[in-house]
C-alpha beads as a LAMMPS data file, in Angstrom:
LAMMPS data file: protein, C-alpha beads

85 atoms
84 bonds

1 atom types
1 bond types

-500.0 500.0 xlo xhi
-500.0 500.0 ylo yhi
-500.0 500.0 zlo zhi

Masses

1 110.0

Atoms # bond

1 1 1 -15.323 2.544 -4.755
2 1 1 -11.790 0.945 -5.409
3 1 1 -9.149 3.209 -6.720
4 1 1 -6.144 1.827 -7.869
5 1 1 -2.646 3.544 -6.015
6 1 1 -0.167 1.530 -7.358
7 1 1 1.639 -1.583 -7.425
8 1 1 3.609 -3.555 -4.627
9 1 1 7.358 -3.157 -5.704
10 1 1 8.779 -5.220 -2.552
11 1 1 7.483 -7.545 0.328
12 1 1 9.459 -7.659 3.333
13 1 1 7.757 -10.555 5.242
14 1 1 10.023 -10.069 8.535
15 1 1 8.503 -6.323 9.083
16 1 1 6.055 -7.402 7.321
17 1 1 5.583 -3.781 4.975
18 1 1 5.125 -3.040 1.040
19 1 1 6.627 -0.704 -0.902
20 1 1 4.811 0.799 -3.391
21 1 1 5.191 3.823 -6.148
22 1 1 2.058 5.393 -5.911
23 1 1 -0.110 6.487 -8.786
24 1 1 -2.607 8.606 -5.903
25 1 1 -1.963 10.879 -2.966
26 1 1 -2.158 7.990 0.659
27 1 1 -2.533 9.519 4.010
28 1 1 -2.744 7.835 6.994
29 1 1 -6.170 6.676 7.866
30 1 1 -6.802 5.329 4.692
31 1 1 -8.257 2.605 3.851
32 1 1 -6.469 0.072 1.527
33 1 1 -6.751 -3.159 -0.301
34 1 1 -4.400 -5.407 -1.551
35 1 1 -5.184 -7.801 -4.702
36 1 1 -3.728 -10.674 -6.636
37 1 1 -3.571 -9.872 -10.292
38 1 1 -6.724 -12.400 -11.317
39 1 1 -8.531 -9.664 -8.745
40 1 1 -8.721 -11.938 -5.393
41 1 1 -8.319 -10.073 -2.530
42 1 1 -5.060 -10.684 -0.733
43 1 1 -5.859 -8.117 2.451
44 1 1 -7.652 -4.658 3.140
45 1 1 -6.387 -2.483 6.516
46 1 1 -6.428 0.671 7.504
47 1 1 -2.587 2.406 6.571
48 1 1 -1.469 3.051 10.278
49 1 1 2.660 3.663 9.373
50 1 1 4.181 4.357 6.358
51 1 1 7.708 5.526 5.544
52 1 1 9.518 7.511 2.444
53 1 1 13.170 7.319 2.635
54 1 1 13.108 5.692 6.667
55 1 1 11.313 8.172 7.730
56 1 1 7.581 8.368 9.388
57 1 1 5.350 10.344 7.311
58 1 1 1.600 10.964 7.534
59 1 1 0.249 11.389 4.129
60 1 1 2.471 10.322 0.672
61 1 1 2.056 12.358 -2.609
62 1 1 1.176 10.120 -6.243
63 1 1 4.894 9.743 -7.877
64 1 1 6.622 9.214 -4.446
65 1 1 7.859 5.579 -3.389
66 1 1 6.560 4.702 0.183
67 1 1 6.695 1.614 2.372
68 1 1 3.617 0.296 4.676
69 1 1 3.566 -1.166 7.460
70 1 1 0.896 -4.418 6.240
71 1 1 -1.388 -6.983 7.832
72 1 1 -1.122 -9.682 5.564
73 1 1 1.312 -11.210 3.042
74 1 1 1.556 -10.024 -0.363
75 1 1 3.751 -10.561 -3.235
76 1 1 5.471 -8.093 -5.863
77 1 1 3.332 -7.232 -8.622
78 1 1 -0.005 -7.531 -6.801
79 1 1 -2.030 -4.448 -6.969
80 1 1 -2.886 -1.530 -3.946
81 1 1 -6.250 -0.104 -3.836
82 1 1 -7.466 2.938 -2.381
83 1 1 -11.540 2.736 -0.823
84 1 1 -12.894 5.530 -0.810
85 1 1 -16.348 6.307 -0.213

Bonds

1 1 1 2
2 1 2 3
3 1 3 4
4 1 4 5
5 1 5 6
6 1 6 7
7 1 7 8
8 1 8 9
9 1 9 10
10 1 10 11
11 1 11 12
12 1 12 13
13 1 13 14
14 1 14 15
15 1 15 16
16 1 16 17
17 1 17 18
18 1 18 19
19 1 19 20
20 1 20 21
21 1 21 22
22 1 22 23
23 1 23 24
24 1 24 25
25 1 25 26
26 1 26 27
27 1 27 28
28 1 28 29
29 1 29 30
30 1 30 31
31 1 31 32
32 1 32 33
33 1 33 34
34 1 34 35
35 1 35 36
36 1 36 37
37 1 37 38
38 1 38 39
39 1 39 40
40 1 40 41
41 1 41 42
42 1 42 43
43 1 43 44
44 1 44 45
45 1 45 46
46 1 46 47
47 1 47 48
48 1 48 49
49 1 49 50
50 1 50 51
51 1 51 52
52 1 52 53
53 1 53 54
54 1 54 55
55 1 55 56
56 1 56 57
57 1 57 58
58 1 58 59
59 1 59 60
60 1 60 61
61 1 61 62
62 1 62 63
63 1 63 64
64 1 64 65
65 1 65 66
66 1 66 67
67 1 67 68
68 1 68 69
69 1 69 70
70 1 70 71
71 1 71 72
72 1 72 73
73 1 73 74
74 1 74 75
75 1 75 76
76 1 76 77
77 1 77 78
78 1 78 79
79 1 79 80
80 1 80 81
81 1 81 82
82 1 82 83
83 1 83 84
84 1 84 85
């Protein structure tokens, strides 16, 4: 099951990482998957490095602004999906 987290604020293709505010808690570990608006999927990964503020953090509460460390290229708007199982 796909739970939307939030939506990508910012793509930074050099790094390349997302920022996102989330709408649900992310911890590393997690499973992810990014979509276009129209629903086509973009990427899914496992989150292996996310930061709030520059720093490294393990898990990211819903409300809090954090940046991932992605696979694939994205673009703002396009919606972040939780899997869980």
């Amino acid at each position: 099951m796909e739970v939307l987290i939030g939506k990508v604020k910012n793509f930074y293709g050099h790094i390349p990482s997302i920022v996102v505010e989330l709408e649900e808690d992310l911890k590393i570990g997690d499973r992810i998957v990014v979509r276009k608006k129209n629903g086509e999927e973009r990427f899914s990964q496992i989150v292996e490095s996310m930061e709030v503020e520059r720093k490294k953090v393990g898990s990211v509460k819903a409300g809090q602004e954090v940046a991932i460390l992605v696979v694939g290229k994205t673009k703002k708007g396009d919606l972040v999906y939780k899997i869980e199982e």
